[in-house]
C-alpha positions as CSV (number, residue, x, y, z in Angstrom):
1,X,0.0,0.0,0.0
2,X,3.3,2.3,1.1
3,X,4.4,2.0,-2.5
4,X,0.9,2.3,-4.3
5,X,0.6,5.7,-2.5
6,X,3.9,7.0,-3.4
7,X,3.3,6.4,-7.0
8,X,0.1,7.8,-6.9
9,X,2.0,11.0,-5.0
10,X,3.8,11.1,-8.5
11,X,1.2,11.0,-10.3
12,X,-0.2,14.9,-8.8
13,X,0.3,17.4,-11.3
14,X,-0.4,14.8,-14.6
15,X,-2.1,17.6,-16.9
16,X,-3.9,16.4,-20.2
17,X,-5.6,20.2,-20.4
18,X,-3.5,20.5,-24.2
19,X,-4.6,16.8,-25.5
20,X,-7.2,17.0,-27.8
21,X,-10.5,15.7,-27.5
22,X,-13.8,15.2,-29.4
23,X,-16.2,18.2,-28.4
24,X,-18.9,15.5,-29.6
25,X,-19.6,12.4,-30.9
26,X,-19.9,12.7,-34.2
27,X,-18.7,12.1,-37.7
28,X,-16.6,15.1,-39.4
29,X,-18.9,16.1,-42.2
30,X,-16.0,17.3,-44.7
31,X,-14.8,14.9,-46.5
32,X,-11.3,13.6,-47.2
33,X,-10.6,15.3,-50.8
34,X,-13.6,17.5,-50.9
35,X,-13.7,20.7,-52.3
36,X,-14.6,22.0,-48.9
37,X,-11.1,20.0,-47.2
38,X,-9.2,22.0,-50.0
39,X,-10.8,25.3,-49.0
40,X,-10.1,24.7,-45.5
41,X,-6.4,23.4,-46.4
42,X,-5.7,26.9,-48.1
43,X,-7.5,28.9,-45.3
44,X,-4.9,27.1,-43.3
45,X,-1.7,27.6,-45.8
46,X,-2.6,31.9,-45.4
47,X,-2.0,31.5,-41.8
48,X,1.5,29.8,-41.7
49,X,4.2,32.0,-41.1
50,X,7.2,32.2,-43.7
51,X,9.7,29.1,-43.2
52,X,9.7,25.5,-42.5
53,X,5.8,25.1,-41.4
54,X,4.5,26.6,-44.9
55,X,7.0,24.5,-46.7
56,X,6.1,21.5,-45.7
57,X,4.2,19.0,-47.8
58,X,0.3,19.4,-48.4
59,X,-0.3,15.8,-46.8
60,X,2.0,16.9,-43.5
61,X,-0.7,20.5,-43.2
62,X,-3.8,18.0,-44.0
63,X,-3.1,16.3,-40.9
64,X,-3.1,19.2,-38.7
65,X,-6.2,20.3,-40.3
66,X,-8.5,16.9,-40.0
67,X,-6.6,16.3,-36.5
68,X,-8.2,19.4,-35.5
69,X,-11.6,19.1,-36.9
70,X,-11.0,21.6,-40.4
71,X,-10.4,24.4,-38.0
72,X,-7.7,26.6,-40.1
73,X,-6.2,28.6,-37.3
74,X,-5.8,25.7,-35.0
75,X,-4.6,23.6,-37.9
76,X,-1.8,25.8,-38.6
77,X,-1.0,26.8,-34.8
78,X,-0.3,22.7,-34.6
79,X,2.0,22.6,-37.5
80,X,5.4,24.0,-35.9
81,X,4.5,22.1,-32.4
82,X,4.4,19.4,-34.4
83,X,7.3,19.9,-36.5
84,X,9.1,20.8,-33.2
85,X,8.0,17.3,-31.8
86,X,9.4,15.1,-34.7
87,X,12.6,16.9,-34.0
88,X,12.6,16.9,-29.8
89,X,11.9,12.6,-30.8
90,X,14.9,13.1,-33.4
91,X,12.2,10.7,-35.8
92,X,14.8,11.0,-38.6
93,X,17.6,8.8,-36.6
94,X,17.4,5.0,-37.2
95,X,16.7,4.1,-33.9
96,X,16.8,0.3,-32.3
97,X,15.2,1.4,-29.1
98,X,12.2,2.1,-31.4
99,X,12.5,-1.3,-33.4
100,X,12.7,-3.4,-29.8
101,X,9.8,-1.0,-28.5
102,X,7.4,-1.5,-31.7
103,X,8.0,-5.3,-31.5
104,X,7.0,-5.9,-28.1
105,X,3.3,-4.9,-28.6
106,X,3.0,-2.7,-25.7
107,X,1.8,0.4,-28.0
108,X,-0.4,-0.3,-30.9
109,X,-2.9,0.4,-33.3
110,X,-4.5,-2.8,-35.0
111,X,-6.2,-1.9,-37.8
112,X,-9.4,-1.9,-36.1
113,X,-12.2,0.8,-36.0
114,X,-15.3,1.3,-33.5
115,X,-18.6,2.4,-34.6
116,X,-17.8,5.7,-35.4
117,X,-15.0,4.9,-37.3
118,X,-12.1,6.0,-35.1
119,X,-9.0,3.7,-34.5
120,X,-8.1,1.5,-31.4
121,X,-4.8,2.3,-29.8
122,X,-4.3,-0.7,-27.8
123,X,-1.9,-0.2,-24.7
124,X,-0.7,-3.2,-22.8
125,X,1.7,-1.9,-20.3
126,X,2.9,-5.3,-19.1
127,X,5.7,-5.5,-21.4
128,X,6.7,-2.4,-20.6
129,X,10.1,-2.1,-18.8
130,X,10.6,1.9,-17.7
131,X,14.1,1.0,-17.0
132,X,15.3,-0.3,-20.2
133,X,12.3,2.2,-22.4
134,X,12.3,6.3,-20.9
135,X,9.9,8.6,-21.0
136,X,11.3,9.5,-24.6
137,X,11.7,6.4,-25.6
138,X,8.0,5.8,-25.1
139,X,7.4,9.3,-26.5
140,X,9.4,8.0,-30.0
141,X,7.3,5.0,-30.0
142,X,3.4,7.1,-29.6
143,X,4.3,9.4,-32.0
144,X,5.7,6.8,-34.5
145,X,2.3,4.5,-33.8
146,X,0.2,7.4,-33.9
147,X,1.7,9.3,-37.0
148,X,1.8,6.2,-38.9
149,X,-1.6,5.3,-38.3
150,X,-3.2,9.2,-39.6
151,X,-2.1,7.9,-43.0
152,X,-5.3,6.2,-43.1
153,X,-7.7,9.0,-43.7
154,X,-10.6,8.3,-41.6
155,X,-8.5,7.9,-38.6
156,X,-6.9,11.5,-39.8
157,X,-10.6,12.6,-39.8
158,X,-12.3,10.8,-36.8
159,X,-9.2,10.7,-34.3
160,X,-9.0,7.0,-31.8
161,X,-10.0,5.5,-29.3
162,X,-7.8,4.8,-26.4
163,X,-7.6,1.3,-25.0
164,X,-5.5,1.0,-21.8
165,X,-5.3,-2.3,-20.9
166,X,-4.3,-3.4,-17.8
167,X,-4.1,-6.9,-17.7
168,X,-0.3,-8.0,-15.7
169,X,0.5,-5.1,-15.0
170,X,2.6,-4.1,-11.7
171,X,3.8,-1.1,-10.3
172,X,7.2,-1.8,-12.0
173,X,5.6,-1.4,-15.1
174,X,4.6,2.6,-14.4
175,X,6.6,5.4,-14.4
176,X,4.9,8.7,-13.7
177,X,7.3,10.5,-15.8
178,X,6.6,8.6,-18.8
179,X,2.8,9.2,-18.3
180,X,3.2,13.1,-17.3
181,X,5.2,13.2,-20.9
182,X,3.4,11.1,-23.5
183,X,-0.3,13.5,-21.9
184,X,1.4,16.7,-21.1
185,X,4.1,16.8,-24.5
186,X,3.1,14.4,-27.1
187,X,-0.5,14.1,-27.5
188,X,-0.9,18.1,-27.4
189,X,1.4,18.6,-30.2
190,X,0.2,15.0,-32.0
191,X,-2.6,15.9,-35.0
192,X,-5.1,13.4,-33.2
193,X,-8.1,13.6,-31.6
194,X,-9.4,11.4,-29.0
195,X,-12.5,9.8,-28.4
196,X,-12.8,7.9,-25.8
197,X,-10.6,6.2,-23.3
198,X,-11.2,2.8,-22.1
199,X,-9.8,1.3,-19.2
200,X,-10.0,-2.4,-19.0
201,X,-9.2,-4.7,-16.2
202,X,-6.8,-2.1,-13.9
203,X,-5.1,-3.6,-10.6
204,X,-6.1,-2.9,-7.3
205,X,-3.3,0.0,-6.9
206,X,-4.3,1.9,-10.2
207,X,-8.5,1.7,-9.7
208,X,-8.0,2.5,-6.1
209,X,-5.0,4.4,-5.3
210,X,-3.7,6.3,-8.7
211,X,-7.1,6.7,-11.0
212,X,-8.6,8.4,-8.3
213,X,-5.5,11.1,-8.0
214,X,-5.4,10.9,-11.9
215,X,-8.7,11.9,-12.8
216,X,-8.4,15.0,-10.4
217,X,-6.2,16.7,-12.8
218,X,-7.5,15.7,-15.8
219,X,-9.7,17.8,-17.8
220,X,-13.2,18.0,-17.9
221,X,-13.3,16.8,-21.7
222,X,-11.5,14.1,-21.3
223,X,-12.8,12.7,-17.9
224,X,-16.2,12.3,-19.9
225,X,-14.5,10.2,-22.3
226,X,-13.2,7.5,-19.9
227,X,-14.4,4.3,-19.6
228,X,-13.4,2.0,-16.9
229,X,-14.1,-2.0,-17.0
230,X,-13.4,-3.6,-13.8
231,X,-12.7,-7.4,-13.9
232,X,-10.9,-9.2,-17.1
233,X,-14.1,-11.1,-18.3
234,X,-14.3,-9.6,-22.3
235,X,-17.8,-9.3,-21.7
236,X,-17.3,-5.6,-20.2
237,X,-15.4,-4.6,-23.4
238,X,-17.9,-5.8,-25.9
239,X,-20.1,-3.7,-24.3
240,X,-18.5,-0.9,-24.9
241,X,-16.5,-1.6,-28.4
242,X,-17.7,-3.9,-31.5
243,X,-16.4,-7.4,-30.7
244,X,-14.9,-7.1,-34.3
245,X,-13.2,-4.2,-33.2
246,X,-11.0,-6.1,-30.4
247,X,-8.6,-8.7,-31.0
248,X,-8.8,-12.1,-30.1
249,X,-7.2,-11.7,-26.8
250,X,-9.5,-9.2,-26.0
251,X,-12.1,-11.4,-26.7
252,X,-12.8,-10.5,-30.3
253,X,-12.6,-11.6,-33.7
254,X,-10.4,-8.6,-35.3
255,X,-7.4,-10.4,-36.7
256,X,-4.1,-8.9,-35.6
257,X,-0.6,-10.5,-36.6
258,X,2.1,-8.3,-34.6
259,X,4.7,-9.0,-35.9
260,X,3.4,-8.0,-39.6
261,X,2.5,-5.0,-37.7
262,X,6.0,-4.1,-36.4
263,X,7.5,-4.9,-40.1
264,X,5.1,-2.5,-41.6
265,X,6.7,-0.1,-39.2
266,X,10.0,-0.8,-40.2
267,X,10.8,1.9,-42.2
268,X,10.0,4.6,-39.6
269,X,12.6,2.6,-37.4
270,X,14.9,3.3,-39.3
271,X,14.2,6.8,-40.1
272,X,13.6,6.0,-43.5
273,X,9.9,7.0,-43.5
274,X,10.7,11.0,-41.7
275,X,13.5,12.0,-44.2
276,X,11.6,14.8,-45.7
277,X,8.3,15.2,-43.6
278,X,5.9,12.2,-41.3
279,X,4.1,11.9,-44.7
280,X,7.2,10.4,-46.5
281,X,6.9,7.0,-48.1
């Protein structure tokens, strides 16, 4: 209990007042390649100052603008905080922190959409090691999963969902650090929207000891958005997410391979895939 409480000390001060978050629940009503997207895109292009942020490739601003809902002046006040991020990460260097990190499953998006056609970030903490993977490390790892993942264009559009599953997981798995930088850094500057955060089968010392101190400095928006599913019986995600929307081991009947998944990956591991911009093939 000694220990539970001074992680959950740790945890004061975890602000996610920057990350964005769905004002509502539903689907963007601009679509991808519409006439209306490229009137928004330009409306966005007059704002960027001189330099790097208005040189950058049309696909690299169209994600700040359907990460922030077609919203020209908050698409282009994203685009240097974002440019800013790939460079803090250092995206462009091969990396095989990255490659190790992407392989163990620990952060991933499947392939798999809910009902409003948003993507399913699957977290599984357990094979996290915060001594062997920092706080940037695990930064380098969201970014990469997250960035990679807005080249679909509905997930550009309708953002993700965020499924934190606890299942294993110990207090040597968390590191307050890690969580005050991936909410407080990344996911503010990251052209992503959430939608809903699901917490699935969390130990005694997170549901009782850290959610609790968590939620009291997170903001309004997102506190809305959380789920939380006591007990590891499937049954409580189902209700919640499509059972074709969750993997096998979740109790669905999405198919996900992960190590196709990390191969597919590959290239941003390398750095290949952020020589020019995050949109680079």
């Amino acid at each position: 209990m000694q220990d539970a409480t001074k992680l959950a000390a740790e945890m004061k001060g975890f602000d996610t007042s920057k990350v964005a978050v769905d004002d509502d629940q539903e689907v963007p009503t601009i679509a991808a390649g519409s006439a209306e997207e490229r009137e928004a895109l330009e409306a966005m292009e007059a704002l960027l100052p001189d330099g790097p942020p208005k040189a950058s490739s049309a696909e690299m601003k169209l994600l700040c603008l359907r990460g922030r809902k077609y919203d020209p002046a908050r698409a282009a006040a994203l685009m240097p905080d974002l440019m800013s991020l790939i460079e803090e990460l250092d995206l462009r260097s091969p990396s095989d922190q990255l490659t190790a990190d992407l392989a163990s499953g620990k952060v991933v998006v499947t392939g798999a959409k809910d009902e409003m056609n948003r993507a399913i970030m699957w977290l599984r903490l357990r094979f996290h090691d915060p001594k062997q993977c920092g706080p940037r490390d695990m930064g380098r790892l969201l970014a990469t999963v997250i960035l990679h993942a807005l080249r679909d264009e509905n997930t550009a559009r309708c953002g993700i969902v965020i499924l934190q599953d606890f299942t294993g997981v110990g207090m040597k798995n968390i590191d307050p650090k890690t969580g005050k930088y991936l909410f407080g850094e990344c996911f503010p500057r990251l052209p992503v929207r959430i939608g809903r955060a699901c917490i699935f089968n969390p130990p005694w010392f997170i549901g009782k000891v850290v959610l609790p101190v968590v939620k009291a400095f997170m903001s309004p928006k997102l506190k809305s958005r959380l789920v939380i599913v006591n007990g590891s019986k499937p049954a409580g995600l189902a209700a919640i997410l499509p059972p074709t929307s969750l993997t096998e081991e979740l109790g669905g009947s999405f198919p996900f391979d992960l190590a196709s998944w990390a191969a597919s990956l590959e290239p941003a591991a390398s750095g290949d895939a952020w020589r020019v911009d995050p949109m680079a093939s």
